[in-house]
TORMARBA-61708 format. One record per residue (C-alpha): chain; residue number from 1; x, y, z. Coordinates in steps of 0.1 Angstrom, whole numbers, plus 5000, padded with zeros to 4 digits. Layout:
residues N
+-------+-----+------+------+------+
: chain :   n :    u :    v :    w :
+-------+-----+------+------+------+
:     A : NUM :    X :    Y :    Z :
...
+-------+-----+------+------+------+
This chain:
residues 329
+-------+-----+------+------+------+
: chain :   n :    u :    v :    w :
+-------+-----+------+------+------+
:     A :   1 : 5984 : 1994 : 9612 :
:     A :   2 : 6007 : 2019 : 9595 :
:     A :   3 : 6013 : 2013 : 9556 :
:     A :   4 : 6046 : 2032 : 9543 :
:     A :   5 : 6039 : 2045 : 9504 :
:     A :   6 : 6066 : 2047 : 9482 :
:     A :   7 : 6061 : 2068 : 9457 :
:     A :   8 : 6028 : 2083 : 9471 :
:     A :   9 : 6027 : 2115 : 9455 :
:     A :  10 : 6028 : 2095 : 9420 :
:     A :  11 : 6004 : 2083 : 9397 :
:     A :  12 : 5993 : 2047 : 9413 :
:     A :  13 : 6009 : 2058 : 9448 :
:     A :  14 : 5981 : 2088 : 9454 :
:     A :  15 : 5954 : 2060 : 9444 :
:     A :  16 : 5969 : 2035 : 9472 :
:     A :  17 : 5973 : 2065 : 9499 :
:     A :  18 : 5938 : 2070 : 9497 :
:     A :  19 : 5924 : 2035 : 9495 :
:     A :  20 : 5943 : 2032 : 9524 :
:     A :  21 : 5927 : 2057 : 9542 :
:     A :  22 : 5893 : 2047 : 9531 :
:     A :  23 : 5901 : 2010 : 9547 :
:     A :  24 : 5909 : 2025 : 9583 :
:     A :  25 : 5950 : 2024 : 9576 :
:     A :  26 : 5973 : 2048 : 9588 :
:     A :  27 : 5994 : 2063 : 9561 :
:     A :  28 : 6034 : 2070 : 9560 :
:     A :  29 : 6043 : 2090 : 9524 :
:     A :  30 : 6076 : 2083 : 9514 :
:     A :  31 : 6079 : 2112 : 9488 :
:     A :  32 : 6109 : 2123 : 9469 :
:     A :  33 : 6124 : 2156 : 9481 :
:     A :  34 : 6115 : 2186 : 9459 :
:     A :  35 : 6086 : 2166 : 9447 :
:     A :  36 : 6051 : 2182 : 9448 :
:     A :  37 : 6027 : 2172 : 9470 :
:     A :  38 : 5995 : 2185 : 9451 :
:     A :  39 : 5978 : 2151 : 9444 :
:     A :  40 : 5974 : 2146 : 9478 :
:     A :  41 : 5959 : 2178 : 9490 :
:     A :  42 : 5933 : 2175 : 9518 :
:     A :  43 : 5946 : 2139 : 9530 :
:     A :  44 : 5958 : 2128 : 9563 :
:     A :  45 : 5989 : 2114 : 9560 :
:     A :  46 : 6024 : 2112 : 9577 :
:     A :  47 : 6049 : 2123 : 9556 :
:     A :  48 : 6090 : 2112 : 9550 :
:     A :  49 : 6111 : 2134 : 9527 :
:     A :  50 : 6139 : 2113 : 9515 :
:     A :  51 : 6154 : 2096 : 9487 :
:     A :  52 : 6151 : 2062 : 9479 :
:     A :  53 : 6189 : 2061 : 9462 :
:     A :  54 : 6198 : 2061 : 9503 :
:     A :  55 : 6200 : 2034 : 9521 :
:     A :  56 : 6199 : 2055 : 9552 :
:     A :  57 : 6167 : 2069 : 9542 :
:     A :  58 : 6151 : 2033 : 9534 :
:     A :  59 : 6157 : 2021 : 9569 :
:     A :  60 : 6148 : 2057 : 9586 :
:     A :  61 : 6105 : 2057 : 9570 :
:     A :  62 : 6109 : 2017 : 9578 :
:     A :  63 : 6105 : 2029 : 9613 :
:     A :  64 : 6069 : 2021 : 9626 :
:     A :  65 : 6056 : 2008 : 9599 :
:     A :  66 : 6039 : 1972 : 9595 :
:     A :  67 : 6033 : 1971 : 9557 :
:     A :  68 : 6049 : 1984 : 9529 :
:     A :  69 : 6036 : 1995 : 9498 :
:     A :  70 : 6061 : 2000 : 9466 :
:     A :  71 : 6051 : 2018 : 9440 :
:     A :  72 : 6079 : 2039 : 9430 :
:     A :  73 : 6097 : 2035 : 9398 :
:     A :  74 : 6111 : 2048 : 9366 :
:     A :  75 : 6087 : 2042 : 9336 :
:     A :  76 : 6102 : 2060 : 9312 :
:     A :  77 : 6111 : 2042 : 9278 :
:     A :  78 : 6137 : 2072 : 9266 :
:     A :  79 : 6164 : 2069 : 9260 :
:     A :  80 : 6157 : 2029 : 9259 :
:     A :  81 : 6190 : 2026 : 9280 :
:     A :  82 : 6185 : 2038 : 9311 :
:     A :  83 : 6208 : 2037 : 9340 :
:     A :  84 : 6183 : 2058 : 9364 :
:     A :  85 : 6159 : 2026 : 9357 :
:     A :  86 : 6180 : 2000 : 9368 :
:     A :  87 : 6192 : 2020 : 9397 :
:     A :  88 : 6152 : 2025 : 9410 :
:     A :  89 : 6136 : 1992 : 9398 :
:     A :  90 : 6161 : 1974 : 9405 :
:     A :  91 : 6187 : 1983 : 9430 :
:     A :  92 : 6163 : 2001 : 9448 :
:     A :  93 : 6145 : 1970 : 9457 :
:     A :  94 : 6171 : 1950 : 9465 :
:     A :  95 : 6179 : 1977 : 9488 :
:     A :  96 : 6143 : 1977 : 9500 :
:     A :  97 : 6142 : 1945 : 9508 :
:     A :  98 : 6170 : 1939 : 9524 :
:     A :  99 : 6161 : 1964 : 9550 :
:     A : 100 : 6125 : 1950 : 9551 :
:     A : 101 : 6143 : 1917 : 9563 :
:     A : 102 : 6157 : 1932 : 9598 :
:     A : 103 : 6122 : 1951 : 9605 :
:     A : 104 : 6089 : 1932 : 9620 :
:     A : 105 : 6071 : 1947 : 9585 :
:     A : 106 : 6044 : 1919 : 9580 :
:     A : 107 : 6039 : 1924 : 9547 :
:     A : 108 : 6058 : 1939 : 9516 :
:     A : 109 : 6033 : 1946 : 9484 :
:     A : 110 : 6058 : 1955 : 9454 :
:     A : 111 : 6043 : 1968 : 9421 :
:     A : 112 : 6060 : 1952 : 9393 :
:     A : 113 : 6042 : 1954 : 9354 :
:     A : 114 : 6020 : 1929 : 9340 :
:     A : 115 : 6049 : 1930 : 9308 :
:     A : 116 : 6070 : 1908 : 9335 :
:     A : 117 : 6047 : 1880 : 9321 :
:     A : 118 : 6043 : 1873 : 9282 :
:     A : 119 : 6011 : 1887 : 9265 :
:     A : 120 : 5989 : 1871 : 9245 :
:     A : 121 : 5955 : 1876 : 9222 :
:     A : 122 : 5921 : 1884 : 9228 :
:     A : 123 : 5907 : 1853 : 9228 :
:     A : 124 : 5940 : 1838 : 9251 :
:     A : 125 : 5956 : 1866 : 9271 :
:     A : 126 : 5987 : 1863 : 9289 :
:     A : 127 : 5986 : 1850 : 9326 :
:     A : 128 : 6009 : 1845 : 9359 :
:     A : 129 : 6023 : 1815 : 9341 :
:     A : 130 : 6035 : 1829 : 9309 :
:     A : 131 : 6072 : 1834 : 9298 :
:     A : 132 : 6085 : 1869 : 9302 :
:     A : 133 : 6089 : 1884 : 9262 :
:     A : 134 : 6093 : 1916 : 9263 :
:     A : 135 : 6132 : 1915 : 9263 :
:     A : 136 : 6129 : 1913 : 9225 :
:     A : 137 : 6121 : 1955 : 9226 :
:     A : 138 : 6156 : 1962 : 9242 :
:     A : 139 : 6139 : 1988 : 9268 :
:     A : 140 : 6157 : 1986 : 9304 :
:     A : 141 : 6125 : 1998 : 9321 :
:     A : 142 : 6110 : 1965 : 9315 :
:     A : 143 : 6141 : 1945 : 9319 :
:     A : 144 : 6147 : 1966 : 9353 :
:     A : 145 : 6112 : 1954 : 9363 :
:     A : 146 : 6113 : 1920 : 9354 :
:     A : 147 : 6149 : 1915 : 9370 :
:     A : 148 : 6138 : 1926 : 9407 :
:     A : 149 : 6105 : 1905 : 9403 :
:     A : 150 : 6130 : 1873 : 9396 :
:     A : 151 : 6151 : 1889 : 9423 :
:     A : 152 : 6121 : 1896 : 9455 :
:     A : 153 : 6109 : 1859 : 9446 :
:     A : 154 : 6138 : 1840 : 9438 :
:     A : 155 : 6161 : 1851 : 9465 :
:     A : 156 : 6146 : 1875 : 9487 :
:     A : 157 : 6114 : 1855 : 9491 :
:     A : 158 : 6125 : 1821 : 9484 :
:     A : 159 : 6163 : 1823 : 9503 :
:     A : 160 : 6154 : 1846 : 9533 :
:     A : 161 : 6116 : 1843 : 9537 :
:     A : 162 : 6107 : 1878 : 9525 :
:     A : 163 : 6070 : 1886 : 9530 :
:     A : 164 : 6066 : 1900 : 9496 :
:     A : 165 : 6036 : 1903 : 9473 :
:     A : 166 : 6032 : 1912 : 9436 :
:     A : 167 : 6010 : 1933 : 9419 :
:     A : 168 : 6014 : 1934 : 9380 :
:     A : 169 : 5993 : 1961 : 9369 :
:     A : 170 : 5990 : 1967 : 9329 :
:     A : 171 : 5980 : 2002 : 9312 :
:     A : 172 : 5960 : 2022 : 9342 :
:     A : 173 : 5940 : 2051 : 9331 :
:     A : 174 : 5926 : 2077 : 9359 :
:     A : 175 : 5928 : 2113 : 9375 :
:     A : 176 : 5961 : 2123 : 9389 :
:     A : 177 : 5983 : 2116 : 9360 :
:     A : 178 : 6005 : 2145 : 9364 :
:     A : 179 : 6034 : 2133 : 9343 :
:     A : 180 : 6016 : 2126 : 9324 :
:     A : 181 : 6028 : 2091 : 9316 :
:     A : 182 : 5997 : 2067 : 9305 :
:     A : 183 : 5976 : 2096 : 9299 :
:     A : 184 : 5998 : 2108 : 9270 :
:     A : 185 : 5984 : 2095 : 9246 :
:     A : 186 : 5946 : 2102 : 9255 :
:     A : 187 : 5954 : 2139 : 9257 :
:     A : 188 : 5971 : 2132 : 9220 :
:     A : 189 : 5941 : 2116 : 9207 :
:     A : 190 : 5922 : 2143 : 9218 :
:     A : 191 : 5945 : 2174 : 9204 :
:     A : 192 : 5941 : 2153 : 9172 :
:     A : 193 : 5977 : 2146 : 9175 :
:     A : 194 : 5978 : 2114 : 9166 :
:     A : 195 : 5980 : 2104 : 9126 :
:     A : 196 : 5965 : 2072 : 9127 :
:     A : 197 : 5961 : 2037 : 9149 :
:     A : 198 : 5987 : 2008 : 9152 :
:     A : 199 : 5978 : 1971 : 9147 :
:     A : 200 : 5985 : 1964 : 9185 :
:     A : 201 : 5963 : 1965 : 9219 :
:     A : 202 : 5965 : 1965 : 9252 :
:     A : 203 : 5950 : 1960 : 9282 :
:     A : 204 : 5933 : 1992 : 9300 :
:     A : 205 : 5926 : 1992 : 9336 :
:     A : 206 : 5916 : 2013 : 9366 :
:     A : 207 : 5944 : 2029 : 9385 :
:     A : 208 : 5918 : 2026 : 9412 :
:     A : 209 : 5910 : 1994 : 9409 :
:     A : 210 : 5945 : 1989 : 9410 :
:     A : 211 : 5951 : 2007 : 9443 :
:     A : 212 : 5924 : 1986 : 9458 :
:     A : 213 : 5942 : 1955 : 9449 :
:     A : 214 : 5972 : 1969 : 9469 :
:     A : 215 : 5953 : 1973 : 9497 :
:     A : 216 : 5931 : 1939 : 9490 :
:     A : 217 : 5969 : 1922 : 9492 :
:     A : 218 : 5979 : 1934 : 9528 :
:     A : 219 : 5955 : 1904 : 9539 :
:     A : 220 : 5946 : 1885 : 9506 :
:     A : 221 : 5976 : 1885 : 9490 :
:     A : 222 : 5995 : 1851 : 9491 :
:     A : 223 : 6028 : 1853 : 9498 :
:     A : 224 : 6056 : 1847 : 9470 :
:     A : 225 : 6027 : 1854 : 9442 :
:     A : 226 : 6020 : 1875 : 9415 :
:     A : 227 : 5988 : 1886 : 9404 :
:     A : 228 : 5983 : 1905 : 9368 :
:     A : 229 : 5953 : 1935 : 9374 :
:     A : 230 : 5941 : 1943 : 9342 :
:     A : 231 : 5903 : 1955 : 9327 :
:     A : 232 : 5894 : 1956 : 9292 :
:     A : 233 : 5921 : 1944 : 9263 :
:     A : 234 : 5913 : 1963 : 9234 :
:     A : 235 : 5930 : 1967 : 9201 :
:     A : 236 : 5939 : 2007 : 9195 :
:     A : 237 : 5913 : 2011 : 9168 :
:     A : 238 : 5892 : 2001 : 9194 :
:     A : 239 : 5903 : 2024 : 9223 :
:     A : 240 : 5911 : 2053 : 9203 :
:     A : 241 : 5872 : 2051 : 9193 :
:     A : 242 : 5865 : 2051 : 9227 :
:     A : 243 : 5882 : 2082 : 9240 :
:     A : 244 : 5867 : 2099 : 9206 :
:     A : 245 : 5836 : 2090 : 9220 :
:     A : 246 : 5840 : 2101 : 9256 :
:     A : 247 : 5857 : 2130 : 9249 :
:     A : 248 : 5832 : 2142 : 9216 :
:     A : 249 : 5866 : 2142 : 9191 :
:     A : 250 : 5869 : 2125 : 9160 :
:     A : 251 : 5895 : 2096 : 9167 :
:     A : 252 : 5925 : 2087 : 9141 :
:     A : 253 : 5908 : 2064 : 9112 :
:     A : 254 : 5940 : 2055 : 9093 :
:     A : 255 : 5958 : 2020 : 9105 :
:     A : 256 : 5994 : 2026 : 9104 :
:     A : 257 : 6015 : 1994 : 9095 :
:     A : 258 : 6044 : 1987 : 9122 :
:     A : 259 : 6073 : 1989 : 9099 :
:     A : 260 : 6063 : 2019 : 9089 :
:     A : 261 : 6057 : 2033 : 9119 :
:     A : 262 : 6092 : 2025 : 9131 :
:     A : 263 : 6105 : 2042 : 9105 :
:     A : 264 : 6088 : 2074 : 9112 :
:     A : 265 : 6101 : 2066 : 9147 :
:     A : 266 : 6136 : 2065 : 9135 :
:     A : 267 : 6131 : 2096 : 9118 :
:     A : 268 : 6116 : 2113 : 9155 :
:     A : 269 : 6143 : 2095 : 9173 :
:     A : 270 : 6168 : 2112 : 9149 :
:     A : 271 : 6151 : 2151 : 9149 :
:     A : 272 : 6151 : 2143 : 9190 :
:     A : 273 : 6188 : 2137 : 9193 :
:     A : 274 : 6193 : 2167 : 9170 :
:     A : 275 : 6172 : 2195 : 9192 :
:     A : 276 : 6180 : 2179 : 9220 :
:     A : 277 : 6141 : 2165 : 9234 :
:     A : 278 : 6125 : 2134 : 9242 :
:     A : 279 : 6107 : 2118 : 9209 :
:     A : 280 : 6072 : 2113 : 9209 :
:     A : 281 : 6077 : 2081 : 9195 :
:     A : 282 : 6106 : 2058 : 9195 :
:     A : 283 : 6116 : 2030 : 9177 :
:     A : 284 : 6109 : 2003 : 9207 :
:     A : 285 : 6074 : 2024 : 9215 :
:     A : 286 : 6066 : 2014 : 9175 :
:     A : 287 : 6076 : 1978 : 9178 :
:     A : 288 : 6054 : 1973 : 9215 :
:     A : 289 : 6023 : 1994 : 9197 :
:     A : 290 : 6029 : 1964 : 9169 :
:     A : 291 : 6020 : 1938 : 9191 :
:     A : 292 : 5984 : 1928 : 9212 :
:     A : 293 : 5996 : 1930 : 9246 :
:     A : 294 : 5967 : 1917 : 9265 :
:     A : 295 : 5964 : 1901 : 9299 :
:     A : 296 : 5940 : 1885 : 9322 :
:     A : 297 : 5929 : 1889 : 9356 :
:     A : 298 : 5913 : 1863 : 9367 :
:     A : 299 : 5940 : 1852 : 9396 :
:     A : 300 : 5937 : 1883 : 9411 :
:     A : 301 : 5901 : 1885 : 9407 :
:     A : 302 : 5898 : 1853 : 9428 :
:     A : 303 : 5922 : 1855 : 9452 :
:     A : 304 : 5921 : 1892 : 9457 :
:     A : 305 : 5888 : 1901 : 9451 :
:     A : 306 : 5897 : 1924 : 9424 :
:     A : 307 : 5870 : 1944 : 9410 :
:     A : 308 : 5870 : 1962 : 9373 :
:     A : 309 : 5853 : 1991 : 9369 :
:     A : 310 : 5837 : 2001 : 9335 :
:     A : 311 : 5864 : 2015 : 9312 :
:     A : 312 : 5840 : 2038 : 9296 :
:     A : 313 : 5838 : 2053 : 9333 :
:     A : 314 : 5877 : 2054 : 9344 :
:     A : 315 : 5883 : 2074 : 9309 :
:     A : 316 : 5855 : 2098 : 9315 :
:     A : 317 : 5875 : 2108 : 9348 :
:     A : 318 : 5904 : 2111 : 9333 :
:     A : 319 : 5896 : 2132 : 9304 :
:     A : 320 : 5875 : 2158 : 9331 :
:     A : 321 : 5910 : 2161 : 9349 :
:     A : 322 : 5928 : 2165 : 9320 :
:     A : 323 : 5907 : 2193 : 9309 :
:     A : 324 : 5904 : 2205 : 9345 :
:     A : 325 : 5940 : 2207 : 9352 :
:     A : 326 : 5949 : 2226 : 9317 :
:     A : 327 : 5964 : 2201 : 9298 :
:     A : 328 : 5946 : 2206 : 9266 :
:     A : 329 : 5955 : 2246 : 9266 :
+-------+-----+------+------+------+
């Protein structure tokens, strides 16, 4: 069977193109034009230049394809009004999908983010059944995300019988992070960048582990379901300590309260606008980093035979490719 990648020269999207090829699949790359193509180096793939804002381009890399794999999207959470995110995340896979509809594609896996579902604590973390909260920090990434989740289920699924599948990963660590977007604030920790620790957590997985459960879903996956792929929640005390330890740095020991911390955002957000660059922390960022966003996995675990790998392990590749690739020069 041929799988078409969206995305497949991003972060997750590499991952999937090469669990995919590992499971016997035939790959089809559908990679932004001008984009590179580094992360893939050495794979055999097909590839499809286009843009994903056509339509025409949509329906052209449908061609010959029997799955389809999503994972383009805009995660960007400046400026927290985004047009470009509701444009990718949301018309985008409207778009998708209704081109999906008049193709024999057995199976559409979109990626969606596990903040689609409320979060909870340690001891109860959010699940597939929770009430989507993350409104409350005004970003139209997640509000893009959440909005073609409701969409692919409620009317695409539901209405015309679309074949879809969700995956809601939460914060994937790994090698290829070129952005870098969730590796941002490892390589911070590590410059000693990073003043102190919020009061918040998250949940850390394996963008491998993730890929996997992509390519687990093309057979597993039930259709018209979600399933949240998480790892290990920790509180940022906690996972700062850990990349101190994997990486031999000294992490951040102050706690920094979350009001305060939003007003030193305020004060970023303000030098930003003035010189004209993205803050490296922003009001909404503050507010999320004050909360315990943590998830479990257990759906996908038993329906998808999700695996997740040691933490420790996913960080320690990470950092290597980090420090391999110069981004600590």
């Amino acid at each position: 069977m041929k799988v078409l990648v969206t995305g497949a020269n991003g972060f997750l999207g590499c991952h999937v193109v090469r669990a995919l090829l590992e499971a016997g699949y035939e790959v089809k790359a559908f990679i932004m034009e001008n984009t590179s193509e580094e992360c893939l180096r050495g794979l055999k793939y097909e590839v499809f230049k286009g843009n994903l804002l056509n339509r025409e381009d949509i329906r052209n890399a449908l061609d010959h394809c029997d799955i389809v794999i999503h994972t383009a999207a805009i995660t960007d959470v400046w400026p927290t009004k985004n047009e470009l995110s509701w444009k990718i995340n949301y018309e985008t896979v409207k778009n998708l999908a209704s081109e999906i509809e008049k193709k024999p594609i057995k199976k559409f896996i979109h990626v969606g983010t596990a903040n689609s579902f409320g979060f909870g604590t340690k001891e109860k973390p959010g699940t597939e059944a929770d009430v989507y909260t993350c409104g409350k920090y005004g970003l139209d990434y997640m509000d893009s995300k959440k909005a073609a989740q409701d969409y692919l289920l409620s009317q695409a699924h539901q209405t015309k019988s679309l074949p879809v599948v969700i995956i809601n990963p939460t914060f994937m660590i790994g090698e290829y992070d070129a952005k870098p977007g969730p590796g941002e604030m490892i390589i911070s920790v590590m410059k000693r960048k990073v003043p102190g620790y919020a009061v918040g957590g998250r949940c850390f997985s394996s963008v491998k582990d993730v890929a996997k459960a992509c390519v687990n879903a093309i057979d597993l996956g039930k259709v018209g379901e979600c399933y949240i792929t998480g790892g290990t929640n920790l509180c940022y005390k906690e996972f700062f300590s850990l990349i101190g330890s994997c990486a031999n740095v000294k992490p951040p020991k102050w706690k920094i309260p979350t009001p305060i911390a939003i007003l030193f955002a305020a004060l970023m957000e303000f030098i930003a606008w003035v010189v004209r660059k993205k803050p490296k922390l922003t009001r909404a960022m503050a507010k999320i980093s004050g909360d315990g966003h943590y998830y479990a996995s257990a759906k996908a675990i038993r329906e998808l035979g999700y695996s997740q790998s040691n933490l420790k392990d996913a960080l320690k590749e990470a950092i290597e490719w980090y420090i391999d690739n110069g981004y600590l020069e």
